[in-house]
Kinemage of the C-alpha trace (Angstrom):
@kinemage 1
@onewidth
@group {chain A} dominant
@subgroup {mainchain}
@vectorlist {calphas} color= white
{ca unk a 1} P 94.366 -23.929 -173.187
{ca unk a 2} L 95.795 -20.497 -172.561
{ca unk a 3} L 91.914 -19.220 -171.465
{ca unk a 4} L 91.896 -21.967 -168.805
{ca unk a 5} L 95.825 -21.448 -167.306
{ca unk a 6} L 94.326 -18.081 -166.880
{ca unk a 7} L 91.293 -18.662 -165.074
{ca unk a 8} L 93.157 -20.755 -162.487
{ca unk a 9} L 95.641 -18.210 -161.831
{ca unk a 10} L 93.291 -15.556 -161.488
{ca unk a 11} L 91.160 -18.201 -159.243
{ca unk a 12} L 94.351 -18.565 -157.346
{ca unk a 13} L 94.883 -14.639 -156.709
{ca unk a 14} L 91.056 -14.681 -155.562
{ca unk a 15} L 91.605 -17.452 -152.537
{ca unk a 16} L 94.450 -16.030 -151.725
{ca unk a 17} L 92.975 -12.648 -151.073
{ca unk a 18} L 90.424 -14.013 -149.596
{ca unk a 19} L 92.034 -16.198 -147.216
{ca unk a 20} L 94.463 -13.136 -146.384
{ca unk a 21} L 91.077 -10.954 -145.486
{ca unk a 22} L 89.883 -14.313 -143.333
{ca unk a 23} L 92.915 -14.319 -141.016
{ca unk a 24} L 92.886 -10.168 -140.715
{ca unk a 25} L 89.065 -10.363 -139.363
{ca unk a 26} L 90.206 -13.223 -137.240
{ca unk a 27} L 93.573 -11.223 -135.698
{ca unk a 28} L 90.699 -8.146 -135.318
{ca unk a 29} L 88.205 -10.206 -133.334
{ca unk a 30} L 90.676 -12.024 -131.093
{ca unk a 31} L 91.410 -9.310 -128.654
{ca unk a 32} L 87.902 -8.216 -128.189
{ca unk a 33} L 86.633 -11.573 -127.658
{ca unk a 34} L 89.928 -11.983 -125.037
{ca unk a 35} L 88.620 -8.772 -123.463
{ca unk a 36} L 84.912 -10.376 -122.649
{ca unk a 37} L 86.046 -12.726 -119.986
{ca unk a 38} L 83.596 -14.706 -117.692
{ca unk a 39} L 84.259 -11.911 -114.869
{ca unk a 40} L 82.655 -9.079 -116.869
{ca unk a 41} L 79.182 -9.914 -116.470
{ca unk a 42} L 78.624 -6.148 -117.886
{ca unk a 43} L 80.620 -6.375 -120.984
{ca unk a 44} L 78.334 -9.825 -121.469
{ca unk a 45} L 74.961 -8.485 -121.667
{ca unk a 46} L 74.120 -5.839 -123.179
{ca unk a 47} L 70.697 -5.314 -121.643
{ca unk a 48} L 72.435 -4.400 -118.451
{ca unk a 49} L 75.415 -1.983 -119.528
{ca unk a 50} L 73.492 1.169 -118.204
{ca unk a 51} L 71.371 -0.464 -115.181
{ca unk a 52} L 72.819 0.981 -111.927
{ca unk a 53} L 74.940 -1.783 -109.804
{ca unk a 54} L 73.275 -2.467 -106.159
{ca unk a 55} L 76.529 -3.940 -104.446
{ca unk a 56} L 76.355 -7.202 -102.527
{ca unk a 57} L 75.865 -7.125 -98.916
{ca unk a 58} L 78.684 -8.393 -97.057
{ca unk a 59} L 77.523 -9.529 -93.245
{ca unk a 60} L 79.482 -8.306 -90.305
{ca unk a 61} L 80.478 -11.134 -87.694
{ca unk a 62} L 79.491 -10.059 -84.075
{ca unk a 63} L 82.931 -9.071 -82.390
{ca unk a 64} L 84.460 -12.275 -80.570
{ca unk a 65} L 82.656 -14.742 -83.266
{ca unk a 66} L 84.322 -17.062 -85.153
{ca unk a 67} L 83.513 -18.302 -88.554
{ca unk a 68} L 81.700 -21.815 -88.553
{ca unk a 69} L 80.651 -21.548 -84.473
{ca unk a 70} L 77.799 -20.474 -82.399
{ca unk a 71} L 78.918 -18.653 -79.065
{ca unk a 72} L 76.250 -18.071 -76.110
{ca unk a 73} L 74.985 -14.541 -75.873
{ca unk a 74} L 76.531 -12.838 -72.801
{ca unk a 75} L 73.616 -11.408 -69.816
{ca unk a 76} L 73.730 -7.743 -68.793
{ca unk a 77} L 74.369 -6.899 -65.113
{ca unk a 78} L 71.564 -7.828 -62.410
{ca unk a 79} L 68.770 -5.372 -62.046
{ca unk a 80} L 69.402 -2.662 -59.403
{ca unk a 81} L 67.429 -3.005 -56.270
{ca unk a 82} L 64.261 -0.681 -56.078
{ca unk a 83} L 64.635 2.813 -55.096
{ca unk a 84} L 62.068 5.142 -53.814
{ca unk a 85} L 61.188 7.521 -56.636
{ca unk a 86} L 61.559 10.750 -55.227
{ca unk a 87} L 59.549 13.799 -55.880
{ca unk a 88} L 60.934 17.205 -56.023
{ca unk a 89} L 59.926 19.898 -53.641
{ca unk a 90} L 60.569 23.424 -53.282
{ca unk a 91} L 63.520 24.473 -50.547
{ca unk a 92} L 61.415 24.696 -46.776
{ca unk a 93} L 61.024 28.456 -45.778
{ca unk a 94} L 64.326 29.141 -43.434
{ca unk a 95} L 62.205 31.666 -41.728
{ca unk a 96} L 60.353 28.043 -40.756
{ca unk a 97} L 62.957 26.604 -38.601
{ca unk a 98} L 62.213 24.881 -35.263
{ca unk a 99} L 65.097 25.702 -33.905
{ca unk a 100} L 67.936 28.865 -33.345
{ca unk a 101} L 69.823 28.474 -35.787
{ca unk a 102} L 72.884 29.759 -33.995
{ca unk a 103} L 72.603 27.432 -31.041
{ca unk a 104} L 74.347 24.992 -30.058
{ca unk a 105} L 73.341 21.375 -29.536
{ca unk a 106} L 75.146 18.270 -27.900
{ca unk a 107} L 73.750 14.761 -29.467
{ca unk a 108} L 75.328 11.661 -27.472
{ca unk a 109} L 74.358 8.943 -30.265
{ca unk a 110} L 75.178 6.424 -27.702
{ca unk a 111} L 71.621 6.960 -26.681
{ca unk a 112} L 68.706 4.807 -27.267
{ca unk a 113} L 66.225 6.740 -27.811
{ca unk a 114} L 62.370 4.356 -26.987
{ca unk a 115} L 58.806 5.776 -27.903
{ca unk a 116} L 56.569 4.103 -25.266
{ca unk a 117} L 52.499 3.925 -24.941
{ca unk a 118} L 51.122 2.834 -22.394
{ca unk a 119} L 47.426 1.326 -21.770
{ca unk a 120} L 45.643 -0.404 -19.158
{ca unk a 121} L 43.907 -3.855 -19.978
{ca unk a 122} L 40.900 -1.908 -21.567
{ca unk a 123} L 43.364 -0.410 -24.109
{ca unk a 124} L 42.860 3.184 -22.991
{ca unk a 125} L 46.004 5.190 -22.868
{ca unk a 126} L 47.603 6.175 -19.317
{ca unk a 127} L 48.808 9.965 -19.489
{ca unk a 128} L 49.995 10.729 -16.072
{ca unk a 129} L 53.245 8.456 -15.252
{ca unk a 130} L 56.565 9.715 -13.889
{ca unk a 131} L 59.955 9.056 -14.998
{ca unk a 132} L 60.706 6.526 -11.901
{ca unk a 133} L 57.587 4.373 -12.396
{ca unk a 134} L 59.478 3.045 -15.861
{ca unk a 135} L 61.899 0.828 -15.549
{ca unk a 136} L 63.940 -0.092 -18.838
{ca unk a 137} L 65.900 -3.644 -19.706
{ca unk a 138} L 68.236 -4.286 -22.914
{ca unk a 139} L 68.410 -8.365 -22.541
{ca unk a 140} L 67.426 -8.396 -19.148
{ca unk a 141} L 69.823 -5.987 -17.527
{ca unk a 142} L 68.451 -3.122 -15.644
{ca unk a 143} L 69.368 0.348 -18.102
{ca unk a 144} L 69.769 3.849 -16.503
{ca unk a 145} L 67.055 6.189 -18.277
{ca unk a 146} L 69.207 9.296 -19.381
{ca unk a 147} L 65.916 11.353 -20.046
{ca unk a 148} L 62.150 11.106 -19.684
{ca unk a 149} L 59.706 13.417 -21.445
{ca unk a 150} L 55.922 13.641 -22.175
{ca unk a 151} L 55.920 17.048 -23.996
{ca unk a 152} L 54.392 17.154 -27.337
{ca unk a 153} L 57.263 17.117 -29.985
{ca unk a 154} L 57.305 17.362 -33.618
{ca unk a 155} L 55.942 14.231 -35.500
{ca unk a 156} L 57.747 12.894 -38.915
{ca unk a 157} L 55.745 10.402 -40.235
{ca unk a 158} L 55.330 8.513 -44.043
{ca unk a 159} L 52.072 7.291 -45.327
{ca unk a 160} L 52.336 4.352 -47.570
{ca unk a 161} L 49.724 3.061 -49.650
{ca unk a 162} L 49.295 -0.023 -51.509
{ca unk a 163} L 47.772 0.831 -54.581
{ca unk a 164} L 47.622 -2.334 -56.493
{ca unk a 165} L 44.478 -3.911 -57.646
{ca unk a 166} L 43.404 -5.902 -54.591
{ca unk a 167} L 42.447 -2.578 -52.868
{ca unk a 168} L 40.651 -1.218 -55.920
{ca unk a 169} L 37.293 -1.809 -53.998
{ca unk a 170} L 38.507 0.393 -50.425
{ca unk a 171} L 40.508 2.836 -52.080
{ca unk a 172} L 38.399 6.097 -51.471
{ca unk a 173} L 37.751 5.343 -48.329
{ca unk a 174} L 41.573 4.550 -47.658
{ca unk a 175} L 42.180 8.174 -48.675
{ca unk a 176} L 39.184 9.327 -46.298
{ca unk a 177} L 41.088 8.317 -43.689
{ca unk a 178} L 44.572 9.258 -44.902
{ca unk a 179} L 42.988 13.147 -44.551
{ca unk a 180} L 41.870 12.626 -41.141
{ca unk a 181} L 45.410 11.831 -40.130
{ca unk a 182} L 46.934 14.356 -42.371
{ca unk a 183} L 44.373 16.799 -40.931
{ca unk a 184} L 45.596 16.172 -37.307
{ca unk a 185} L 49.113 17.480 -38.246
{ca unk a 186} L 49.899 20.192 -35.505
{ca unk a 187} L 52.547 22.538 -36.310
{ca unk a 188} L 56.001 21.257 -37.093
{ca unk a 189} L 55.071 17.667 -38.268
{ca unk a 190} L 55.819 16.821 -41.495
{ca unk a 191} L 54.403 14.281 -43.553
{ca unk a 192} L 55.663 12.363 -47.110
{ca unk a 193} L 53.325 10.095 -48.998
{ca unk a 194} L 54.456 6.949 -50.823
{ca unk a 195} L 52.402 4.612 -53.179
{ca unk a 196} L 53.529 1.160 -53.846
{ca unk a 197} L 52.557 -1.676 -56.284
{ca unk a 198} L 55.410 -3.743 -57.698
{ca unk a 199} L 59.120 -3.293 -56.750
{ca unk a 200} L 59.531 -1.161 -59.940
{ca unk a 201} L 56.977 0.883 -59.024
{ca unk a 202} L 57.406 2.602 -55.716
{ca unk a 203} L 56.771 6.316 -56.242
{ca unk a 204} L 56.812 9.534 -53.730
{ca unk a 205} L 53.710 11.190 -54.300
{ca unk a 206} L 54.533 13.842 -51.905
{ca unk a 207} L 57.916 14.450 -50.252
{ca unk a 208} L 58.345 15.650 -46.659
{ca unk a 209} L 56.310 19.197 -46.420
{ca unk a 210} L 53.982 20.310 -43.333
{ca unk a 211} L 51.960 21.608 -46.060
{ca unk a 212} L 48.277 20.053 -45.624
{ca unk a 213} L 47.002 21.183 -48.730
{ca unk a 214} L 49.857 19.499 -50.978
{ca unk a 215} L 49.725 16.044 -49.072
{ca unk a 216} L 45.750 16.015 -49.191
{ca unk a 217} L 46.424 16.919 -53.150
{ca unk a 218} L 49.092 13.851 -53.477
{ca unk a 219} L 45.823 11.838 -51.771
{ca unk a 220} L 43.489 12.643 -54.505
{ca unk a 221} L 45.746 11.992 -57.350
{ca unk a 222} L 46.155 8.037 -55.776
{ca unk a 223} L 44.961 5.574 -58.406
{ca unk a 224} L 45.082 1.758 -58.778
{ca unk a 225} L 47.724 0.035 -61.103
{ca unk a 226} L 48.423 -3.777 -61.655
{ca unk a 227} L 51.307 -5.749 -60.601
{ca unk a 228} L 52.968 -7.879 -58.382
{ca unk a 229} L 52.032 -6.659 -55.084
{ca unk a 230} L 56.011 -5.975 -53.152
{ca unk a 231} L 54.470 -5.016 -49.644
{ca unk a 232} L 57.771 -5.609 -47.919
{ca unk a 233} L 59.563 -2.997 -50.402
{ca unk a 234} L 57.063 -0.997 -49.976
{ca unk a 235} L 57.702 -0.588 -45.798
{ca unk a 236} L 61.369 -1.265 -46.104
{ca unk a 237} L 62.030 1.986 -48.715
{ca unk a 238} L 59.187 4.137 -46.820
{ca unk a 239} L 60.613 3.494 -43.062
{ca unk a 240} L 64.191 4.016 -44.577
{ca unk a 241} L 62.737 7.299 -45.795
{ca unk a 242} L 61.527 8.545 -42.582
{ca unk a 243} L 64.511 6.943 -40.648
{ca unk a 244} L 67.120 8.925 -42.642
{ca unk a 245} L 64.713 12.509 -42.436
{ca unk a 246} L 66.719 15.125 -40.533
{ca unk a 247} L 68.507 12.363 -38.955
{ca unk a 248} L 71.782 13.858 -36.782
{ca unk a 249} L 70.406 17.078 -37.169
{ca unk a 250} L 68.701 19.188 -34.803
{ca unk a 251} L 65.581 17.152 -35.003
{ca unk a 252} L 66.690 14.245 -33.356
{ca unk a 253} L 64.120 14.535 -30.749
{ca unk a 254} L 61.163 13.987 -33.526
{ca unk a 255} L 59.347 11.348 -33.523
{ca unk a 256} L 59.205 8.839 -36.350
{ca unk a 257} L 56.220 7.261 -37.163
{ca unk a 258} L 54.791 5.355 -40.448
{ca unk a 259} L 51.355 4.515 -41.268
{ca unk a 260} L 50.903 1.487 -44.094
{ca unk a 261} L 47.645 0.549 -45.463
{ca unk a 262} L 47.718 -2.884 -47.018
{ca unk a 263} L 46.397 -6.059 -47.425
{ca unk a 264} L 49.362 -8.007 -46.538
{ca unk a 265} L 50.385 -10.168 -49.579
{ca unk a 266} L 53.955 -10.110 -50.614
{ca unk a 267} L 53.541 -11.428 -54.062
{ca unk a 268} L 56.955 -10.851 -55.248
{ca unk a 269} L 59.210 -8.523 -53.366
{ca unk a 270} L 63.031 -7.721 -53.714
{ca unk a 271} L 64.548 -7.664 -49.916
{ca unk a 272} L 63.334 -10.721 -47.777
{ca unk a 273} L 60.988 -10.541 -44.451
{ca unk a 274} L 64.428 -11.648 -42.550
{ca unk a 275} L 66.008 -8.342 -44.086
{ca unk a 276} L 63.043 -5.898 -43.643
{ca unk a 277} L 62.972 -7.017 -39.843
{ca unk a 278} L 66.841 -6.477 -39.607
{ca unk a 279} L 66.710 -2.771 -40.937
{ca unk a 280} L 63.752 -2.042 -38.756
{ca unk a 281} L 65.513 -3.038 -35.589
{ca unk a 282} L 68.459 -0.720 -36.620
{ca unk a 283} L 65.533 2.309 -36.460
{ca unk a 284} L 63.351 4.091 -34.185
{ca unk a 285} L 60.393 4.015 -36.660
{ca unk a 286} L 56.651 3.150 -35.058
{ca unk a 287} L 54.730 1.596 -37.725
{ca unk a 288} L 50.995 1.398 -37.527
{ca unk a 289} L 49.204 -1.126 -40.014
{ca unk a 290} L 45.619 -0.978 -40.978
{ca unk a 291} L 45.139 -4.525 -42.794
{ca unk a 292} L 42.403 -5.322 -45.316
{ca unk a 293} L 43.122 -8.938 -45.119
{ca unk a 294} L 39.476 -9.859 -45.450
{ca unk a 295} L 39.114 -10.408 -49.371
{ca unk a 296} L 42.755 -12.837 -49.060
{ca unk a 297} L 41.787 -16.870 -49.580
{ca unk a 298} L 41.747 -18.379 -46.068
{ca unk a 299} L 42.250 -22.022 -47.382
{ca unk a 300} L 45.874 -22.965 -47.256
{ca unk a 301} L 47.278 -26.511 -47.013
{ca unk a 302} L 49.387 -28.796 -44.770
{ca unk a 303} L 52.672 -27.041 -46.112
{ca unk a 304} L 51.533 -23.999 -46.858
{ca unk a 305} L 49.882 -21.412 -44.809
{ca unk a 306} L 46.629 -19.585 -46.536
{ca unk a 307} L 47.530 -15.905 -48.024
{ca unk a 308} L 45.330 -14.554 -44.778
{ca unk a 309} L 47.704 -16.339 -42.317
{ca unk a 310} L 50.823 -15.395 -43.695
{ca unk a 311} L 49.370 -11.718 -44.372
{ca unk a 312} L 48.168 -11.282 -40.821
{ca unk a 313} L 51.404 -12.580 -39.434
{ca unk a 314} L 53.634 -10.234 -41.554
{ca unk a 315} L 51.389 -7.380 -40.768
{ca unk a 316} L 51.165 -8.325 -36.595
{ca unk a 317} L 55.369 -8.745 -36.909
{ca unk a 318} L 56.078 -5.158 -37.816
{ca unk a 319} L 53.880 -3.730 -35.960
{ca unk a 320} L 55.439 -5.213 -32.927
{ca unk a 321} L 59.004 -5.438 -34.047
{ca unk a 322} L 58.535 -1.371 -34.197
{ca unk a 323} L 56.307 -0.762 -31.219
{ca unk a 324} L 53.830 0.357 -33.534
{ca unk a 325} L 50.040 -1.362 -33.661
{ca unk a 326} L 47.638 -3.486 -36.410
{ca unk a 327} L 44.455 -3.130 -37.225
{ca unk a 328} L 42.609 -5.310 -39.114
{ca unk a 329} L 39.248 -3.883 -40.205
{ca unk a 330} L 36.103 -5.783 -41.060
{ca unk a 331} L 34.663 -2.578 -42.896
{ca unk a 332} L 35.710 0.569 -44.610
{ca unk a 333} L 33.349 2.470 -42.071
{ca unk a 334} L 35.554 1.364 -39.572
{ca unk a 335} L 38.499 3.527 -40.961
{ca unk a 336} L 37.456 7.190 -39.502
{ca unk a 337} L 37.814 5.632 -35.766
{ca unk a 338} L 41.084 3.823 -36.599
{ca unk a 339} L 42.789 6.881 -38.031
{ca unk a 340} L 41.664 8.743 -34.543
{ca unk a 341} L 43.129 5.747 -32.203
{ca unk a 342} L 46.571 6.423 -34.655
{ca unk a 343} L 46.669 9.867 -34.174
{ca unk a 344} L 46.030 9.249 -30.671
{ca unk a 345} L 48.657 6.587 -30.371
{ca unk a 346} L 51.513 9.046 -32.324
{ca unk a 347} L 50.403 11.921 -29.905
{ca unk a 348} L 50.047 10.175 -26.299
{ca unk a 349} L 53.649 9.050 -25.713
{ca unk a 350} L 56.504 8.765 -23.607
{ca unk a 351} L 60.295 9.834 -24.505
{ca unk a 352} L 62.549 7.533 -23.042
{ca unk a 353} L 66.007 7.574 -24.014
{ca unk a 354} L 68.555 5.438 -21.812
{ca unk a 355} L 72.830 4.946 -22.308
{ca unk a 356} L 73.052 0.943 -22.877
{ca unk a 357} L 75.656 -0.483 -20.197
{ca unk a 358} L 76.648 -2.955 -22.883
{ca unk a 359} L 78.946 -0.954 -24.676
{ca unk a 360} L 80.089 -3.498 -27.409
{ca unk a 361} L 79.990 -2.770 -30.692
{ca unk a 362} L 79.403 -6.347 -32.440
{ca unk a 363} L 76.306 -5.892 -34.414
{ca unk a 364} L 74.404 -8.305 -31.960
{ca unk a 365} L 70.748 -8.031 -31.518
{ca unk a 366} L 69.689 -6.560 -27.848
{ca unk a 367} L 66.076 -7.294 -26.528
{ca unk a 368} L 64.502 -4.307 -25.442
{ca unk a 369} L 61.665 -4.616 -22.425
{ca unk a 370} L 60.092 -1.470 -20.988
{ca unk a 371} L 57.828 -2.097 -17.906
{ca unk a 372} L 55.748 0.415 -15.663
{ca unk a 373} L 54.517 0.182 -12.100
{ca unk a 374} L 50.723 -0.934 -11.298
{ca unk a 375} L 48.468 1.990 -10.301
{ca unk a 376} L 46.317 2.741 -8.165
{ca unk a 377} L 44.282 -0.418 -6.847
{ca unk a 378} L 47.264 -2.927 -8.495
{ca unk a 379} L 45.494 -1.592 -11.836
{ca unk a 380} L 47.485 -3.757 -14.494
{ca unk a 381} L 49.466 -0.843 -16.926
{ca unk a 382} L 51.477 -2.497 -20.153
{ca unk a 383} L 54.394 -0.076 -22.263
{ca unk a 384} L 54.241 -1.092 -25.787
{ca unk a 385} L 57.618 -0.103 -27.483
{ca unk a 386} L 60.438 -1.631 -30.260
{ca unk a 387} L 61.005 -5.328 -28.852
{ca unk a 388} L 65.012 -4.535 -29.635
{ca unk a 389} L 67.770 -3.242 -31.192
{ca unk a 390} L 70.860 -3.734 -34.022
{ca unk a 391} L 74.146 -3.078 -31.936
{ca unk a 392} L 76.193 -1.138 -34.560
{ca unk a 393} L 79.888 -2.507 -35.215
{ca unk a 394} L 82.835 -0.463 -35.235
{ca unk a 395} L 83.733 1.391 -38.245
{ca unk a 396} L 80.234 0.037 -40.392
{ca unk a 397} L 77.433 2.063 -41.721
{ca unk a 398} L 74.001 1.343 -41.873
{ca unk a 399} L 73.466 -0.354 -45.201
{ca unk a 400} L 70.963 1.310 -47.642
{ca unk a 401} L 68.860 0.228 -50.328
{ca unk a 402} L 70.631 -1.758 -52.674
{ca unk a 403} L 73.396 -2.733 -50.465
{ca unk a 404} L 72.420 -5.927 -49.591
{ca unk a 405} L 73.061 -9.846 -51.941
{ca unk a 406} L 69.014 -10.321 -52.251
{ca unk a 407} L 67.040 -12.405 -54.385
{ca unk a 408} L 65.593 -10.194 -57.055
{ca unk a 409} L 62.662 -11.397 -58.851
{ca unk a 410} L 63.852 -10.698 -62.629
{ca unk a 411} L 67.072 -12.428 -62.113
{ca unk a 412} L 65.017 -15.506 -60.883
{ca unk a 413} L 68.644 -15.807 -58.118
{ca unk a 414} L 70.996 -14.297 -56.270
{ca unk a 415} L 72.458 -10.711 -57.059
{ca unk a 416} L 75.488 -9.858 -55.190
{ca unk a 417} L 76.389 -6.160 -54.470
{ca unk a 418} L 79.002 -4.895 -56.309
């Protein structure tokens, strides 16, 4: 009996030690286990303890956006208008100027000044008129001429070629007769060549210079590029060009002249016919068109005129809103003998200038009629000049390129100026 009281009580000791030793590993494993919470995804596995940590990419709301909406992307501005892309040119030699330098020179810019040729009804040009067998009329009314001159003067004059694909086939011979024109420059003319496709690409070649070499250079380097053909940009950024040369300076007695070959089509341009005939009116700018209108369809449709019609009457309407002529060859070999009759044309004219007796500055349009007396026989003589003029307003300037609200074709509406 004593063996067995003493096994229990030594049983006893033994779960009681060894309950003691359970509840000291549990009160050791509690506060790790408390320490490996559900946000410690590191502490929790073990095959990722030394893997480096790429952090979460957080996106970045556009500024203005609000969580849970869509908002409309804004547009940009407008495209600007097309500008004339100019070419840099050395400085003119001073040693080359036309004029003393330390004289001076009275300009009334009340004057109007009027290049007129004159043919008979055979087209040849008549050379030997006076001063009192003109007679000038601004919307009907009789004008006093304030000078008269057939002296050869200095010619500034543009050549502008359309370079797009639809003259890809006439091109050399196009700059054949570009050199016989530039190669009938007399001293003191000056000459800038232009190349146009689309309104974005309208590009000096060759800035003013009386340089032959350089401008017959620029005419070899001409090449054809795609695009929407912008023939009115074309005229409207050239003439501007040669408008604004030397203009109030002591050149004002130049004349202005540009020659545009073309095949008519305004595709797509920037400024409207309405506003190219507007700015030509407010310049004394002769504009001779040669017009290969020949390759255009000639099939149009109750509504809409054919591509030739609308060419040929965009081509005849410049030429006559400027005084200038068209020509409309059937062949390239025609070319040499139209570049002659232009030369002619720029060389064997008359200088009128008269002092309107409607002073009023209102920005009204004034119809402009030069006749001459008959000759000898009653032999029938017709002056070709500008058919009018832009009265300027008080206080305005002529608008440039760009200034205008015009339809632009990668806005696909209406821009307004700034």
């Amino acid at each position: 009996m004593k063996f067995v009281s003493s096994f229990k009580s030594v049983s006893a000791r033994l779960a009681f030690v060894s309950a003691c030793a359970t509840l000291v590993s549990v009160l050791l494993v509690f506060p790790s286990s408390r320490a490996q919470q559900p946000g410690d995804a590191g502490a929790r596995r073990t095959d990722s303890v030394n893997a480096p940590q790429t952090p979460r990419a957080t996106p970045t709301p556009a500024p203005g956006a609000t969580t849970g909406h869509r908002i409309a992307p804004e547009l940009g501005e407008p495209p600007a208008a097309p500008v004339l892309k100019p070419k840099p040119t050395p400085a003119p030699n001073p040693s080359g100027d036309e004029i003393d330098p330390e004289s001076r020179i009275l300009i009334n810019t009340d004057l109007v000044p009027l290049n007129v040729r004159v043919i008979d009804r055979n087209n040849r040009p008549v050379n030997n008129l006076k001063q009192d067998e003109f007679r000038v009329y601004e919307d009907g009314v009789l004008q006093p001429v304030f000078s008269f001159t057939r002296e050869e003067v200095p010619i500034s004059y543009g050549l502008a070629v359309d370079t797009s694909g639809s003259l890809r086939s006439q091109l050399d011979k196009v700059i054949e007769a570009a050199k016989i024109i530039v190669n009938s420059n007399k001293p003191g003319d000056e000459t800038f060549l232009e190349r146009f496709i689309s309104s974005d690409k309208i590009e000096t070649v060759q800035d003013f210079t009386p340089n032959r070499d350089a401008l017959l250079d620029g005419l070899d380097t001409l090449y054809i590029e795609g695009g929407q053909t912008a023939v009115i940009d074309g005229i409207y950024l050239a003439a501007e060009h040669v408008a604004d040369y030397k203009k109030g300076k002591d050149d004002d007695r130049r004349r202005r002249a540009l020659v545009v070959v073309t095949d008519g089509e305004d595709r797509e341009s920037y400024w409207k016919e309405s506003q190219l005939m507007e700015r030509l009116r407010e310049e004394d700018v002769q504009i001779f068109v040669i017009g290969f209108v020949n390759e255009l369809e000639k099939e149009g449709s109750f509504l809409r005129k054919s591509p030739r019609e609308k060419a040929i009457n965009l081509i005849n309407k410049i030429a006559q809103e400027t005084g200038g002529r068209a020509f409309f060859p059937q062949s390239t070999a025609e070319l040499p003998a139209i570049a002659g009759t232009i030369v002619r044309d720029m060389r064997t004219q008359y200088v009128l200038s008269y002092s309107p007796t409607n002073k009023t500055r209102d920005g009204s349009y004034r119809a402009i009629k030069v006749t001459v007396a008959d000759g000898p026989g009653h032999e029938k003589r017709i002056a070709l000049t500008r058919s009018g003029r832009t009265a300027g307003r008080e206080g305005a300037t002529t608008p440039k390129a760009g200034s205008n609200p015009v339809r632009h074709p990668a806005s696909n509406g209406v821009r307004k100026s700034p």
